[in-house]
N, C-alpha and C positions, 0 to 999 in steps of 0.2 A: 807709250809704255805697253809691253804686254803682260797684263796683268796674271794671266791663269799659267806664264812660263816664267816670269822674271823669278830667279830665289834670291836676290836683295834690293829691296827699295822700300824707300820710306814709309812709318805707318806712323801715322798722328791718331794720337789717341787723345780726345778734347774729352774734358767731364766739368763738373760746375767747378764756381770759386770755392777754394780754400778745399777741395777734394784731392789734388793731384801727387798729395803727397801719401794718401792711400792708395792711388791710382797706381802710384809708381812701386809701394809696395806689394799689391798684385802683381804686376808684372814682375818682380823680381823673383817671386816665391813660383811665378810661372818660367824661373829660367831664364829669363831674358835679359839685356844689360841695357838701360835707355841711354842714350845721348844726347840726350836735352830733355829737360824738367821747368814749366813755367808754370805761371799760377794756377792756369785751367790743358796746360798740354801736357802729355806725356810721349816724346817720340822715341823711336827703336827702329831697328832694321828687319826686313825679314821674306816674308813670300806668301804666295795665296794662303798656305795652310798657316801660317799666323797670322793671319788676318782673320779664318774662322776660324781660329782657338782660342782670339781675341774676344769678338764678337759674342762665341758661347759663353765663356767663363769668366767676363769682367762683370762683380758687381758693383763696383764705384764710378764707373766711367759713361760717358753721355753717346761718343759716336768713336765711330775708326774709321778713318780717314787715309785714302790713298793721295799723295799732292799732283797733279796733271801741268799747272803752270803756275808759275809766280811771276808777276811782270809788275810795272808800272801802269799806271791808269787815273788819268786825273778825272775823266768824264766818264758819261752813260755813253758816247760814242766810239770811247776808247775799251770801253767794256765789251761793248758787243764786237769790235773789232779782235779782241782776244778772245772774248769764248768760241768765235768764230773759226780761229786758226787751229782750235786742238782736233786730234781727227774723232772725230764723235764716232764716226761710220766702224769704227776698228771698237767700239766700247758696247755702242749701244744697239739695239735689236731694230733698226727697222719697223717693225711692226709691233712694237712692243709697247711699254708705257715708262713715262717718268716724270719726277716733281723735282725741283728745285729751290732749295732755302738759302737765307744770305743771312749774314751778319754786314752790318753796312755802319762806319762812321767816317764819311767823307760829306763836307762842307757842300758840293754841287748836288747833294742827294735831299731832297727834303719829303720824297715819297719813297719810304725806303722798299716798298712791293717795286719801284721799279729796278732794279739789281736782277732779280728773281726776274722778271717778266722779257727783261731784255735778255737775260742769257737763255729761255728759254727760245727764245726770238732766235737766237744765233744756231744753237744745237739744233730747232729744225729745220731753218734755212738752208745749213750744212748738211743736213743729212737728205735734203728734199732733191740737192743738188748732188749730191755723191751718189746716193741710192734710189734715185727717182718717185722715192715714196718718203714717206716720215713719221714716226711714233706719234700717241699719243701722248701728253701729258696734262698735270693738274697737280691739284696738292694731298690727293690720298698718296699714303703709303702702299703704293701697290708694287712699283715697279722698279727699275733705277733711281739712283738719285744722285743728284749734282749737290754741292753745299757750294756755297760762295762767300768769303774770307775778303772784305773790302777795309783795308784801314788807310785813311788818308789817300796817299798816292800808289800805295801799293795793295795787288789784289790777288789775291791767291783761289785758283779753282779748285778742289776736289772731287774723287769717288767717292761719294757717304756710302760704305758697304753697309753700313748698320741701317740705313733707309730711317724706321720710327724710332727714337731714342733709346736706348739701352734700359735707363731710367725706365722705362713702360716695359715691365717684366711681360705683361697679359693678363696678370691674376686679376689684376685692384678691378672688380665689377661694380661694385657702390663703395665710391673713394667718399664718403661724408663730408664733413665741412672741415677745412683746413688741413688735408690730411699730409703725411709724413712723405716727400719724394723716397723710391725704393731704394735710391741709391745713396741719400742722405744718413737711412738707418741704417742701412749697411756697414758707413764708413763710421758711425758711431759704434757698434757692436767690434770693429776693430779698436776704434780710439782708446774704446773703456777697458780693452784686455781682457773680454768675456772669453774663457776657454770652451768650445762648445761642448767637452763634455760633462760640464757642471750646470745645475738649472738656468732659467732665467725666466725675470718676470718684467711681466709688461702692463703693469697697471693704469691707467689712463687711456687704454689699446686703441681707440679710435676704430679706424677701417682696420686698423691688426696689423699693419705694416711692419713694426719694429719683431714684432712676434715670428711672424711668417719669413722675415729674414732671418731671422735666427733658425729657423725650425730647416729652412732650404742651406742653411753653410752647415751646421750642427750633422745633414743627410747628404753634405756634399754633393746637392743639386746643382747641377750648373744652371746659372740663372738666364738664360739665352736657350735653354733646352724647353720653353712654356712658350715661346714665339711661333707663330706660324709662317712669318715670314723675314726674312733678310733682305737688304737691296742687292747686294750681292748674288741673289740666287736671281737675279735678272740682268745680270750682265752679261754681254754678249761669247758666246762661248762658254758658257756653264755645262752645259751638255753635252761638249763634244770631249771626244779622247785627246786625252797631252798624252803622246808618248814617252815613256820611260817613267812613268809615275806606276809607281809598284799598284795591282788591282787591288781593291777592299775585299775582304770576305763578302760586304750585300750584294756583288756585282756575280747577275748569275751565270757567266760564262769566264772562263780568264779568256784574255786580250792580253797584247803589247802594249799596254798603258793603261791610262782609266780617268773617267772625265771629273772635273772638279765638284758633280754633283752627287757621283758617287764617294767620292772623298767623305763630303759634307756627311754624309747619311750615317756613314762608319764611325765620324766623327761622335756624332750625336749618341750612336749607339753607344759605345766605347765609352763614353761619360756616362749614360744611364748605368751600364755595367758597372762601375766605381760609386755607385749611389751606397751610404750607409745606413739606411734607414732604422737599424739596428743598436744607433750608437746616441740617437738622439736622444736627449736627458729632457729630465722635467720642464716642460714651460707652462705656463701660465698667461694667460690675459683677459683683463676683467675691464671692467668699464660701467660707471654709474647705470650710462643707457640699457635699457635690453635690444635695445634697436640699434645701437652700435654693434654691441655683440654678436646679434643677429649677422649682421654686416660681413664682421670680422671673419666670422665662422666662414660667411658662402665665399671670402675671401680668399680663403682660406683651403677651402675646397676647389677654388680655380687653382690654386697655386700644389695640389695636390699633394698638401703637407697639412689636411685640417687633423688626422688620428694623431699628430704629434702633439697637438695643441690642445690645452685647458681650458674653456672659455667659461666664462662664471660673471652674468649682472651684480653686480653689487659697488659701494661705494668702496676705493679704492683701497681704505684699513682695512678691509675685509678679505683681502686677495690673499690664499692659502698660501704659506712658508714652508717649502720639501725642509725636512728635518735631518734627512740622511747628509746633505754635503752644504755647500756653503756656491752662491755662486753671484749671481749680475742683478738687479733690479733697473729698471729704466724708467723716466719719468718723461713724458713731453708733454705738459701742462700748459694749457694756454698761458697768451704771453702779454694779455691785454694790449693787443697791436691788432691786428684783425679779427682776436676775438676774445670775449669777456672783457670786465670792468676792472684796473689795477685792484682799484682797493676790495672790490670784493675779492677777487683773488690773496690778497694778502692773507687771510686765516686759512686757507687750503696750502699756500705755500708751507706754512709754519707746519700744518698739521703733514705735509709731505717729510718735512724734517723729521718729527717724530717720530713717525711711522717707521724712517729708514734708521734711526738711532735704536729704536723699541723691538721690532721686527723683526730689522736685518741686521742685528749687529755680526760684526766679522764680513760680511757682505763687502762686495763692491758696491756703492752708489752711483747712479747716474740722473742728471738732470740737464736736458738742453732748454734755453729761452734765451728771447731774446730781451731778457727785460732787468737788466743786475739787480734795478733796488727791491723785484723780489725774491730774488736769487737770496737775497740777503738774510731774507727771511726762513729760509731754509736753517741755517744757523749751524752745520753741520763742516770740518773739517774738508776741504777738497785736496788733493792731491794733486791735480792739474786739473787748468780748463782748457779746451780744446778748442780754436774761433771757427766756427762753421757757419755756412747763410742756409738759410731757411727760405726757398724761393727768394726775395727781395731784403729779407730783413735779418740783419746782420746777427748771427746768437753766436754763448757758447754754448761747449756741453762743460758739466762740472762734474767731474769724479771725484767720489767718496771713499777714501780705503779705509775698509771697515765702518765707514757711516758712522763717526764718532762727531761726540758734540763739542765745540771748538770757539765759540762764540761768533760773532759778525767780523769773521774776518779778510773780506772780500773786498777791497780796495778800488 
């Protein structure tokens, strides 16, 4: 495949469970038409430059994925036999660097690092042998990167163009204890129907996660625009000129073409230019700690959306109510599963209820956990619940319209 000239071929776009269905609604609203939708995939058709417009501006999705080969493979001998056939020498730099991840559930694997270690094995072998020299690799995100797709008997290779997970904005510098995946609050803040230009509060803020999402869609940040780096930008060919690709304005000479690195740069620019920083509405996030706050704030300030944000220590009842419009509250209260104690939780659930009946009435409510019979205690009418996982543990989110009181009615 050549990657920086083909203009249609495959883009797998993998994100966690029970995401794909916001996954597949970014892409739609970004124009595109997918052709397969699964639990954790989103695929579409397209070309280098969908691939970085992917890349910048998804924020529910984990990797973008180009397919290289799909075959059969019952062993690790059969593995390295296939990594071995694709032409590495046409992809990858020589002198460059690259890491390799797998996902492996086949019966003959019981050390799943070897998947990863053997296709590693293969890609330099092959390229020691094509180009008489061979890259470095290991497992920082520096360079290329390979993913590897092993179910049963069939194994699928890919380009990770996304290299570190999408999910790893760059901001979170003190992620505290248990804190919120970026791409999890993301796809809540769509779930609950927050309009970004009504306020929103984020009481319980932790590292600030669900806040600073909001604060980067509300400014139409693209969330790929805080990265330093893509695997993509070390693929072989990045720098050279493709012919007939129209020049970018950064490029400071015109030429007959223009290389995919200059593309990228235009691109980046071109989204900062569409940033709205002018439209973003009140937010708020507060948190018992002052040392979360603290947190959230420098958080916050990596993600260079801290001027839009209210941070304020105090217990939760306490977080200020904008009085001019009506908008979103979020809650992600522990769930007594890896942290806190149910039943001491049980009277902060109840008093989350009132809060959001007393406070916010007319408000949207939200509250994700993975734990129903506190949920229960909340005691407020939900509208829908949404099933979302929380790294490992299975939750929903529960919307409130209008945050009225409705009794135990959660089944």
């Amino acid at each position: 495949m050549k990657i920086w000239t083909d203009k249609n071929y495959p883009i797998i776009i993998s994100c966690a469970k029970e995401l794909s269905r916001w996954t597949e609604k970014e892409v739609l609203d970004m124009g595109y038409k997918p052709i397969e939708v699964t639990e954790n995939t989103v695929v579409i058709r397209g070309s280098m430059r969908d691939m970085m417009r992917l890349n910048l501006n998804l924020r529910t999705a984990h990797r973008v994925l180009v397919p290289l080969l799909r075959t059969t493979c019952r062993n690790i001998r059969d593995l390295y036999q296939s990594a071995y056939s694709i032409d590495w020498e046409n992809l990858l730099d020589a002198n460059g660097y690259f890491s390799v991840s797998s996902i492996v559930h086949n019966f003959t694997i019981r050390d799943t690092r070897l998947p990863s270690l053997y296709t590693k094995d293969a890609i330099v072998d092959r390229m020691r042998e094509k180009c008489q020299r061979r890259p470095d690799s290991g497992n920082k995100n520096l360079g290329a990167a390979v993913f590897v797709y092993w179910e049963k008997d069939e194994i699928i290779f890919y380009l990770d163009t996304s290299g570190e997970p999408l999910s790893k904005r760059g901001y979170r510098k003190i992620p505290g204890s248990a804190p919120m995946q970026e791409t999890l609050a993301a796809a809540c803040l769509m779930a609950m129907g927050w309009k970004k230009n009504t306020p929103f509060l984020s009481p319980m803020c932790g590292s600030g996660t669900p806040a600073i999402e909001a604060a980067m869609m509300a400014a139409n940040k693209a969330p790929g625009s805080l990265k330093g780096h893509f695997a993509f930008q070390s693929i072989k060919g990045y720098d050279r000129i493709i012919p007939g690709e129209s020049a970018p304005r950064i490029a400071r000479r015109q030429v007959a073409g223009a290389t995919p690195e200059q593309i990228w740069k235009q691109m980046v620019l071109e989204a900062k230019e569409k940033e709205t920083p002018e439209l973003v509405p009140e937010i708020w996030a507060t948190d018992i700690s002052p040392e979360a706050v603290e947190n959230a704030h420098s958080n916050a300030i990596a993600a260079g959306v801290a001027q839009f944000i209210n941070f304020k220590a105090c217990d939760f009842a306490q977080t200020p109510i904008p009085v001019n419009s009506k908008g979103c509250v979020f809650f992600n209260p522990e769930y007594g599963i890896r942290l806190g104690d149910p039943v001491e939780l049980a009277p902060i659930y109840e008093r989350i209820g009132s809060f959001m009946n007393e406070k916010c009435s007319g408000w949207t409510g939200s509250l994700i956990t993975g734990n129903p019979d506190l949920a229960k205690l909340v005691n407020l009418y939900y509208k829908t619940r949404v099933p979302f996982f929380n790294g490992p543990i299975d939750c929903r989110l529960f919307i409130y319209d209008g945050c009225e009181v409705k009794g135990q009615n959660i089944k």
